[in-house]
Structures are given as C-alpha cells and as structure tokens.
C-alpha positions as CSV (number, residue, x, y, z in Angstrom):
1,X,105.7,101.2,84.2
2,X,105.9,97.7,85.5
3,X,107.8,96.5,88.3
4,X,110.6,95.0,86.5
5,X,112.0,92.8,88.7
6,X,108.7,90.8,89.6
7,X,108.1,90.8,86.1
8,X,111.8,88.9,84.8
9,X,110.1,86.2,87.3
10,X,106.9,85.8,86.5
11,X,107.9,86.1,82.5
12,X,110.2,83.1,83.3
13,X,106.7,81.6,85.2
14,X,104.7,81.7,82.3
15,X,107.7,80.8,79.7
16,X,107.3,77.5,81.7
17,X,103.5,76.9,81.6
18,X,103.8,77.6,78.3
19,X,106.3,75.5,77.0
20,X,104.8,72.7,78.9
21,X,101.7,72.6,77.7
22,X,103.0,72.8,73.9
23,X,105.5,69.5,75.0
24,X,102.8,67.9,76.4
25,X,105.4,66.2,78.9
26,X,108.0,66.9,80.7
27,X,111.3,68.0,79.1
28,X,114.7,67.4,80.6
29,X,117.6,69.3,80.5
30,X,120.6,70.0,82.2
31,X,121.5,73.0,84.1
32,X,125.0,74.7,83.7
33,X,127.2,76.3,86.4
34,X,130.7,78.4,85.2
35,X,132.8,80.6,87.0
36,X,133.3,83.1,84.3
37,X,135.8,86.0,84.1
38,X,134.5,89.0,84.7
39,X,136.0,92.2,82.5
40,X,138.7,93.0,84.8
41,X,139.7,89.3,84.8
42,X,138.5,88.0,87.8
43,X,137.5,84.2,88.1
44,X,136.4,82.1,90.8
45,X,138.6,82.2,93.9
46,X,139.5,79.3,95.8
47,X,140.0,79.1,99.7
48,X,137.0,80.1,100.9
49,X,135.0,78.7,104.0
50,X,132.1,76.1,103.4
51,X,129.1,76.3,105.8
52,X,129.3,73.2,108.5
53,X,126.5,71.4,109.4
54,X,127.3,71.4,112.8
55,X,127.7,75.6,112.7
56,X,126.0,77.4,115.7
57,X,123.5,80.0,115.8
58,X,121.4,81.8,118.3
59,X,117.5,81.4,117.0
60,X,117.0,85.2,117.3
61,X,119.1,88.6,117.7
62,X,121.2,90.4,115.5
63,X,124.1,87.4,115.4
64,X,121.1,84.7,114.5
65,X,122.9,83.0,112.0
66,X,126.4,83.1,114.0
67,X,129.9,83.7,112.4
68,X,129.6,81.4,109.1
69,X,131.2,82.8,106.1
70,X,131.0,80.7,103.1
71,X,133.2,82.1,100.1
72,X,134.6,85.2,102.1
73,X,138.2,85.6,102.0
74,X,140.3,88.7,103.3
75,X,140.1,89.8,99.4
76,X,137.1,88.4,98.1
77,X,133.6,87.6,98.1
78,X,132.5,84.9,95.9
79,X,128.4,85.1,94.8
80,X,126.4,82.9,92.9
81,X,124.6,84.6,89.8
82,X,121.5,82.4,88.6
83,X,119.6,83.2,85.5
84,X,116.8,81.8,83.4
85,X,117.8,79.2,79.9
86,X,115.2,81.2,78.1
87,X,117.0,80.1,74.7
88,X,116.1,76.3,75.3
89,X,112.3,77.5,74.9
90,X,113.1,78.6,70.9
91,X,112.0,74.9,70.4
92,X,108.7,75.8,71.5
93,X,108.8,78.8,69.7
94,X,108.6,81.3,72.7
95,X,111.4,83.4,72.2
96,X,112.2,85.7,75.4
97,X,115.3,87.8,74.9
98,X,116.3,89.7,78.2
99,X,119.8,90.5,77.1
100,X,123.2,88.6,78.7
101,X,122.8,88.3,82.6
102,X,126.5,87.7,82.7
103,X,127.5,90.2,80.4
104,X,125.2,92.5,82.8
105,X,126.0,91.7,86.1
106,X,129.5,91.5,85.1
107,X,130.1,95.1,83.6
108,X,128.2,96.2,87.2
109,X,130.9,93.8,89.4
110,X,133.8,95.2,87.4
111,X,132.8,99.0,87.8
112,X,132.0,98.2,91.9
113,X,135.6,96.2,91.6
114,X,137.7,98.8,89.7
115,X,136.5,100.9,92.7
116,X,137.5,99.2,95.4
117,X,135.2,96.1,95.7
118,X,133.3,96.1,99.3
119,X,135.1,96.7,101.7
120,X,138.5,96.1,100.0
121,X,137.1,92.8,98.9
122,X,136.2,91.8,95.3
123,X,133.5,90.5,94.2
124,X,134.0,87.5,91.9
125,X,131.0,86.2,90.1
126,X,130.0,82.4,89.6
127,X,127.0,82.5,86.9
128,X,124.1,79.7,86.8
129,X,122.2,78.8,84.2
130,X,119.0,77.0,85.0
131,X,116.3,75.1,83.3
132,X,112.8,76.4,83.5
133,X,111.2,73.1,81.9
134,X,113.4,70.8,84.5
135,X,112.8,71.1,88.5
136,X,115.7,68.1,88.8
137,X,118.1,70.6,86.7
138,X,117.7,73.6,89.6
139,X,118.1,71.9,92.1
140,X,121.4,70.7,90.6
141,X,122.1,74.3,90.3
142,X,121.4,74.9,93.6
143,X,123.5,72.2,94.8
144,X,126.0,73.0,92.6
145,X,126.6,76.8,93.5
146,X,126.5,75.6,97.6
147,X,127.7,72.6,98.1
148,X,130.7,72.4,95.4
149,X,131.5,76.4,94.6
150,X,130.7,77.8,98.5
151,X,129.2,80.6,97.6
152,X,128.3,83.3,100.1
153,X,125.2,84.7,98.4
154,X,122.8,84.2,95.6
155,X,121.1,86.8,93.6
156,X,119.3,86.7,90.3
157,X,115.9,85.5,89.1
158,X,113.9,83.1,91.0
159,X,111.7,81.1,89.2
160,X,109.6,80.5,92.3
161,X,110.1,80.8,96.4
162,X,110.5,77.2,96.4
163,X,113.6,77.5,94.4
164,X,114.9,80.2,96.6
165,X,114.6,78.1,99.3
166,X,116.9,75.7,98.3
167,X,119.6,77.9,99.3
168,X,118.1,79.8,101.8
169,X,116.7,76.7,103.7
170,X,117.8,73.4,102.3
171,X,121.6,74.6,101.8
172,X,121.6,77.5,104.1
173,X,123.1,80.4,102.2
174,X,122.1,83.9,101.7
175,X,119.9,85.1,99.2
176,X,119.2,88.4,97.6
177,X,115.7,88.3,95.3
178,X,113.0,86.0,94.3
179,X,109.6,87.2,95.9
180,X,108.8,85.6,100.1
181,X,106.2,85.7,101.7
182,X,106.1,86.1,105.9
183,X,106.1,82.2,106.1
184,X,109.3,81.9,103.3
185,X,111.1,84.0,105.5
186,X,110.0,82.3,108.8
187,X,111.7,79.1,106.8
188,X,115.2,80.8,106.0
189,X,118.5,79.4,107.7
190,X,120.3,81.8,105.9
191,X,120.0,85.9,105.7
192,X,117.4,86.9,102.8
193,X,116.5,89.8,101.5
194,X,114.1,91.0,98.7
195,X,112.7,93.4,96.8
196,X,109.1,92.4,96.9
197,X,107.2,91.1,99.4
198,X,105.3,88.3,97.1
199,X,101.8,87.1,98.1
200,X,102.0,89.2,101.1
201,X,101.5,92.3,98.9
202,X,97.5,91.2,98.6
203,X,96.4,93.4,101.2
204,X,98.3,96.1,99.7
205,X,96.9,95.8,96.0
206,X,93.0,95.6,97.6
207,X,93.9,98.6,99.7
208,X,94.9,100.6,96.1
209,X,92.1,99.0,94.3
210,X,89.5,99.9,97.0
211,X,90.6,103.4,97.7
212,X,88.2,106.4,97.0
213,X,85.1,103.8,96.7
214,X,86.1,101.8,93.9
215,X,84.3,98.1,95.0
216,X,81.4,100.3,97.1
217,X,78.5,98.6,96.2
218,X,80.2,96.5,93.6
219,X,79.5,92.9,93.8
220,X,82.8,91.2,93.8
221,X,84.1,87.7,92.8
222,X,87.6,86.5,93.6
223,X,89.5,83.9,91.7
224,X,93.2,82.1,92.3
225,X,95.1,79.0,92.0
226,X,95.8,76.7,94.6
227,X,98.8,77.7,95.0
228,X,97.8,81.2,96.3
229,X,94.8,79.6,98.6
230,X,96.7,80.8,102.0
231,X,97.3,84.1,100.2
232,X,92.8,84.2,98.9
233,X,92.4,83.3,102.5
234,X,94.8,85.3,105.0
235,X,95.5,88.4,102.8
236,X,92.7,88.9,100.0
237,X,89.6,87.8,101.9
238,X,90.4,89.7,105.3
239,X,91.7,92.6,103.1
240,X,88.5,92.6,101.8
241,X,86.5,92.5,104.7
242,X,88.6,95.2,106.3
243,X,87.3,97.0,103.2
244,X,83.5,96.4,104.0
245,X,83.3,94.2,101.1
246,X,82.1,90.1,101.3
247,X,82.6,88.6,98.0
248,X,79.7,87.1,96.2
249,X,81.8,84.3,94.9
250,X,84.9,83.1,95.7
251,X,86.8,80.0,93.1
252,X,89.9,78.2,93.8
253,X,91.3,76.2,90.8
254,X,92.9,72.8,91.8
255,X,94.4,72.0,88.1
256,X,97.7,72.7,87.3
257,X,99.1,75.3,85.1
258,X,100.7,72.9,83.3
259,X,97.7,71.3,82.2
260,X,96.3,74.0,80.1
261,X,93.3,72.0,79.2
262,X,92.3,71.0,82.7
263,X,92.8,74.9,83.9
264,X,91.0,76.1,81.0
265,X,88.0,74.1,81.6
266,X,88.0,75.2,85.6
267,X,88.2,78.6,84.8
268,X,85.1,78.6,82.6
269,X,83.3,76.8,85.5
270,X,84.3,79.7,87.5
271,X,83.2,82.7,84.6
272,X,79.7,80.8,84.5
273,X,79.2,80.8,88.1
274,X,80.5,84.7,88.3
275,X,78.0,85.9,85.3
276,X,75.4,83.7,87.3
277,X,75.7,85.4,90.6
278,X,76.0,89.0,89.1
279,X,79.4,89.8,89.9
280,X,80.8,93.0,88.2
281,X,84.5,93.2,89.6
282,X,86.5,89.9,89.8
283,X,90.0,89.9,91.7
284,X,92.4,87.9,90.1
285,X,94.9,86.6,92.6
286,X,98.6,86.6,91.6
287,X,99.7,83.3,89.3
288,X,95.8,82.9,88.3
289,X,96.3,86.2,85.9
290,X,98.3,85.4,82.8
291,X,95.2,82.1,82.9
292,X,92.0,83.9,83.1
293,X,92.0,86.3,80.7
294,X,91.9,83.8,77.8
295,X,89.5,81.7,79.1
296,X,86.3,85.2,79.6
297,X,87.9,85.9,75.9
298,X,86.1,83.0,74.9
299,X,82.3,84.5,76.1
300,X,80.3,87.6,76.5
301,X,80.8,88.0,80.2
302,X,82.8,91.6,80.9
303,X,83.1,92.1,84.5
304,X,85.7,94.6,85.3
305,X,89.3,92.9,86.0
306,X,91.2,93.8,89.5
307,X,94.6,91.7,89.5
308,X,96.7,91.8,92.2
309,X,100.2,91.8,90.6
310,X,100.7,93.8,87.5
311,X,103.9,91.8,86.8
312,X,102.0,88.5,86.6
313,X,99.2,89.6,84.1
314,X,102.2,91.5,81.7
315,X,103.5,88.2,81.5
316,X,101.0,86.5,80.9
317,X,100.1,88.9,78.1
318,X,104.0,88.5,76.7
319,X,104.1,87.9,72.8
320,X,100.2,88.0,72.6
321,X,97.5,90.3,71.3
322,X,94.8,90.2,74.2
323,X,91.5,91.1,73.6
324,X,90.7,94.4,74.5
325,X,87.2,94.5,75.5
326,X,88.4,91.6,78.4
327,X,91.1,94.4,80.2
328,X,88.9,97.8,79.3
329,X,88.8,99.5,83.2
330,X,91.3,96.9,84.1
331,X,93.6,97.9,86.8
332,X,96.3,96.1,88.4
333,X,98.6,96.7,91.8
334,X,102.2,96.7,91.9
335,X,105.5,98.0,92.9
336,X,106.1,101.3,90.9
337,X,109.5,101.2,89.4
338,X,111.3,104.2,86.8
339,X,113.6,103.4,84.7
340,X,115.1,107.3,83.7
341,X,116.2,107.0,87.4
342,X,119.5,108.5,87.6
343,X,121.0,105.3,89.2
344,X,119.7,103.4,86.5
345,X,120.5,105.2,84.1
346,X,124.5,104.9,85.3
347,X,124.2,101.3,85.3
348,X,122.8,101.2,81.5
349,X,125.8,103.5,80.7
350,X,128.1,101.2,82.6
351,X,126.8,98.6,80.4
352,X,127.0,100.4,77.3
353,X,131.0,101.1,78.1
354,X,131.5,98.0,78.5
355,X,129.8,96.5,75.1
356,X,129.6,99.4,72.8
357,X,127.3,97.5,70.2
358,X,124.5,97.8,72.5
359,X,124.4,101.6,72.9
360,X,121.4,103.1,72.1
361,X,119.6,99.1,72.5
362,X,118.9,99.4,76.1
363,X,115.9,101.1,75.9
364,X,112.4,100.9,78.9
365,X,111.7,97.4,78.6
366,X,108.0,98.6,79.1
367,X,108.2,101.2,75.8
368,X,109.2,97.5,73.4
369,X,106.9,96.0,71.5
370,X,105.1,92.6,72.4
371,X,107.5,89.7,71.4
372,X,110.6,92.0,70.9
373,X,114.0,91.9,73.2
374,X,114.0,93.7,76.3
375,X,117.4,94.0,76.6
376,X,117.9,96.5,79.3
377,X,115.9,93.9,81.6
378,X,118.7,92.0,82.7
379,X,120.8,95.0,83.1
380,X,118.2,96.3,85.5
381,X,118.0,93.8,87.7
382,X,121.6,93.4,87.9
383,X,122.1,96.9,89.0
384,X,119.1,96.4,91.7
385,X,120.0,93.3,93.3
386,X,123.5,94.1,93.3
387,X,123.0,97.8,95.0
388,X,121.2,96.1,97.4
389,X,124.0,93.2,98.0
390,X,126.4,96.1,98.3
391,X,124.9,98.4,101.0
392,X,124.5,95.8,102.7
393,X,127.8,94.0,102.8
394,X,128.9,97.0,103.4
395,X,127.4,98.1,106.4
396,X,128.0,94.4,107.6
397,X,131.8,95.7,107.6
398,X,135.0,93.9,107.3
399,X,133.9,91.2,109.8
400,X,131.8,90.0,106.9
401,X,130.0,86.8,108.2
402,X,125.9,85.4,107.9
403,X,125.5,87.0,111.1
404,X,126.9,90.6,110.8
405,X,125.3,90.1,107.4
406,X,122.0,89.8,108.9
407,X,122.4,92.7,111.5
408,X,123.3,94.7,108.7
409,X,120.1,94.1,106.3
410,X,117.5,94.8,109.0
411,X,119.2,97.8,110.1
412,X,120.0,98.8,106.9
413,X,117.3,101.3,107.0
414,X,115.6,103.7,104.2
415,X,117.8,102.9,100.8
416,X,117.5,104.2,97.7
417,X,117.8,101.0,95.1
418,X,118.4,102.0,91.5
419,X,114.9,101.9,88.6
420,X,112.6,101.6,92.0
421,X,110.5,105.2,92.6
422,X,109.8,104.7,96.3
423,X,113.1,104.2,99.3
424,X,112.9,100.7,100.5
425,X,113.3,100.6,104.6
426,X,115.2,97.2,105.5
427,X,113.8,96.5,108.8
428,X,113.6,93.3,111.1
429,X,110.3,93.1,109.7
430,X,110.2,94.5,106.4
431,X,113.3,91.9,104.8
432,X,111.7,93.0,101.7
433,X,112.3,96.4,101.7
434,X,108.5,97.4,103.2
435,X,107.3,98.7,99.2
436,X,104.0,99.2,99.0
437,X,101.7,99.2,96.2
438,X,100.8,101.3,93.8
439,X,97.7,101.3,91.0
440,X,98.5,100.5,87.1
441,X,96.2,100.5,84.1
442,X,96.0,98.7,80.7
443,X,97.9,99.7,77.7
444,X,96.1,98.6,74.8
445,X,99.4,99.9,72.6
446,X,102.0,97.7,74.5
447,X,99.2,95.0,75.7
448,X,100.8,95.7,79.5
449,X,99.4,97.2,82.6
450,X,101.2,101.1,83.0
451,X,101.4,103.0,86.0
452,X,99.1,105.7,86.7
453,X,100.3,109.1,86.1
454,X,104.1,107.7,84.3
C-alpha cells in the first residue's frame, strides 16, 4: 500500500498544478485560522509564552534551541493543526475528499486528553485551513498560528518544505511533518521532526530499484524538475554510479508545473531524445511523476518506468484512468505503510466512537476507487503525527521547552508509529525517523502503485 502520509501531500501538490492550469491564473483566496472545541470542550488557552526574538540558544547540543516555550502552560499545550481547503478546488472540478482533519485530529486529542494529556497537560488544538491555489494565504496561516495564537508546535499536511519552513525557520516554532531534506533541516530554528526524509530518500529508492540486477546492462535515462536538480545531482546520479550505472541521458525541465503547456512540450523533448539514444529504463525523479506519464501516453515509446516516490505518481494518477501500456513493469520506491496495524486500527475505532455515522466508511484509502473519498486518510495521519508529537513530548518531560523538546526527539530512539510497517529510530541524524525504502508495483485495478508482497 502507499505511504499515506507522503501521499495526503503530494495529492494536495498535484490538486494545485491542476487547478492552476484549468484557471489559467492565479486564484486568490483567503486562509482561515479557528481555535475550535475539541469533544471534551477544550478551546484555545490563553497565557501562554511567545518566542522572543532576542531568545538564546547554543548552535549545537542537546539544549540547542534553549528554554523557549511558546503555548506551554503548567496545564496545557496549545498546537497548531494545518490542513489543505481541498473544497475550494470543486470550482475546478477536482473533488478530493479526505474526510474532516478537525473532526480527526480532534477525536485523537480528546481520547489522549480524557487520559491524562502529556504529561498532565492538555493538548488544545488550533485548526488552519489553507489555500492550495494562494501562496500569500499560507503564509498568513503561518503567521497567523505563530505570531498571534503562539503555538508550540505544528503538525498536519505540508503542501511543500517551503511552507514548513515558515515556521520552522522564518517564525521559529516546532514542527512535526511535511517531508526535509538534510539541507531543510540544516535551515530549522526550531525542533522538526518527520516522517519522511523527502528528496533525500533517492538513494534509497535506486538502491530498491537496482537490487538483484535490475538496471545491469539496462541503458538508463533520468528525468526531473528543476526543482529536484540538487536531489538528480547529489542523490540520483551518485546513487547511480555507486550502482555501476552512468545514465545515457539525463533531462531537467525548467517549465513550471503550473504551465501545463510549457511542461508538456519539455517533456516530449525529453521522450524524443530518450527513444533516440535507446534508453529502456527512465527514472522519474520525485515531483516530475504525476507530469510524465501523460506526456509518453501521447507516442509509441515504452521504456520501462522507475519513479522514485510511489506517493508522487499515485497522485498524480488521482481521479484518472492512465494508460496501461505506459506503467506495465513499472515499479516505484517508497515508505511501506499498513493500515490493519493494530494502532491504527484503534485510532479509526476512536474515530468511529466519536462520529458513529462514519462506522464502517473508514476503509484502506488504497482499496477506494479512483475519484472516490478516502476518508480514513485524514484520520491516519492524525493518529501518526500525533503518536509521534506524544512520545516525544513526553520523553521531553514536565520541563517542556524547544530545547528539552529537541533532546527528546533525537534520543527518542526505535518507535513504533501507528499505519507505518517498519520502527522509525529518532536519532541526531535521522530527524525523520531513518525509514527506508521499500519496492511497489502498478495496480492496474486502483490505477496506484501497491506494495510488493501486501
């Protein structure tokens, strides 16, 4: 099954290219911030401390980001919850239906609550909704949640790294999520944690795709945006090489995925020159997936497909019926989650107490249909991110602060987090849990890329 949590992402991703292009412009909206009652009652507290500018830290060590502790009382811990506006696309006609992120998160916060909250402390939710089609709109979100509500951390779904650093650089609060790299990380002023290691994961998808001889004596053409050039170039190509293997063609595309017409015409440059050189393996390279299928649809050129993030070609498929000559032998690499995992499982029941209309609607987001709701998707992430929030809060004690915080997370150790089929192992180097890649094949039934062996 797909790795659900990179997947709510890069669905958002490509709701946004989408909508875009059928606009033809850019389409503002606002973003909305509420601090919304959670089933036991709870709303936003007040009292809690605001980062200073003129806070101290030590550069490295356990206390690195010193003794702040925005919206930690002695009872409470306020968080910010951010969350796609997936219903302002229905003018676009892309309808996404991931079930209520409140309504999920908050069933998880009031079970965690009723038993104590962390450490005595509650948790009390703030919920943000952003724009997708409006860059000015999340930032107001951001600003919003740390500037004017204080919260301590944010967790949810990250359209993109750059959003992520908005809090965890630009307004120097914690974050749980989105998908860093080694050089997001090196930017944080704030703790952050993940659950995927983003375009740092390349040399872990080649290693899957090249193990037991796959690529030997394949000729081999790699493709990404420009946005993924440092990952082509410091994780794909030496991966590669590390392999044995020199590609016989390498293509970066420079137009925008916004510009569907300019990317469309790029890629096609890129199949000719492929077929022309006699590649028979291409590697498409993270946010290039969900564009190049469409575009070799359009000819007779059948290379097999190697994509290095199953999540971003699933969405990219979302809603459509791919041709399936293009993705026969396609594989994919990503993070293996499970959804019949026990500690899912609880969470879905947890969810299903607390709104008894939905029981028996929560199903494997990966067993719906193209185009249906996946309702159980924002239930699942809910119960991951906040698992992983908990432990480590947690461990960080009752001296809850950004620096105890950040002791706690990279020595939080091997941790089971709910829906995922491998421990993560919080680390000072592995901030994203150290998850390594596994190898997933096309589904012509649910046009999505399924785990080997699930």
């Amino acid at each position: 099954m797909t790795s659900r949590r990179t997947l709510t992402r890069a669905v958002a991703v490509a709701a946004v290219a989408g909508a875009t292009a059928l606009a033809g412009c850019s389409v503002q909206s606002s973003s909305t911030t509420t601090s919304t009652p959670t089933s036991s009652g709870t709303t936003s507290a007040t009292g809690s401390t605001t980062p200073s500018a003129s806070a101290s830290a030590s550069p490295t060590g356990p206390l690195r980001f010193g003794t702040v502790a925005p919206g930690v009382t002695a009872s409470t811990i306020k968080i910010g919850i951010i969350y796609p506006d997936y219903a302002s696309l229905a003018i676009y006609h892309i309808n996404i239906n991931q079930g209520s992120f409140p309504e999920a998160y908050g069933a998880q916060i009031a079970k965690i609550n009723a038993a104590g909250g962390i450490d005595g402390r509650k948790i009390v939710p703030v919920y943000a909704k952003f724009s997708l089609l409006n860059p000015a709109a999340s930032t107001q979100t951001c600003v919003q949640l740390t500037a004017d509500d204080g919260v301590f951390a944010v967790l949810g779904t990250f359209e993109s790294d750059t959003q992520a650093l908005c809090y965890a650089q630009t307004h120097k609060t914690a974050v749980i999520g989105s998908t860093p790299s080694n050089a997001d990380f090196a930017l944080e002023q704030a703790p952050w944690f993940a659950l995927d290691h983003g375009a740092d994961d390349a040399p872990s998808a080649i290693a899957a795709m090249s193990a037991g001889g796959r690529l030997t004596g394949k000729k081999v053409a790699v493709i990404a945006l420009q946005q993924d050039a440092v990952t082509l170039d410091q994780g794909v190509i030496p991966a590669l090489k590390g392999e044995g293997i020199t590609p016989v063609a390498t293509a970066v595309m420079t137009a925008s995925t916004s510009d569907s017409t300019a990317l469309g015409s790029e890629v096609a440059v890129a199949v000719q020159k492929f077929q022309s050189v006699g590649a028979n393996v291409v590697i498409v390279v993270g946010g290039m997936a969900p564009e190049y299928g469409p575009v070799e649809t359009k000819t007779t050129y059948r290379p097999q497909l190697l994509f290095t993030s199953a999540s971003d070609v699933t969405a990219g498929l979302f809603g459509v019926k791919p041709d399936p000559t293009v993705y026969k032998n396609a594989l994919a690499a990503d993070i293996v989650t499970n959804y019949n995992d026990p500690a899912n499982l609880a969470c879905v029941a947890t969810m299903e107490a607390a709104y008894p209309a939905l029981k028996g609607k929560l199903v494997n987001p990966t067993s719906v249909p193209a185009g249906k709701p996946t309702l159980a998707t924002s239930v699942d992430d809910a119960c991951a991110e906040l698992a992983l929030f908990s432990d480590i809060a947690a461990k960080a004690g009752k001296d809850l602060n950004y620096g105890t915080f950040y002791q706690a997370g990279t020595t939080l150790g091997k941790v089971h987090i709910p829906s995922y089929s491998q421990d993560a192992d919080f680390t000072a180097t592995t901030p994203a849990g150290g998850l390594s890649d596994s190898l997933y094949t096309f589904s012509p039934t649910s046009s999505s890329f399924i785990a080997q062996g699930s």
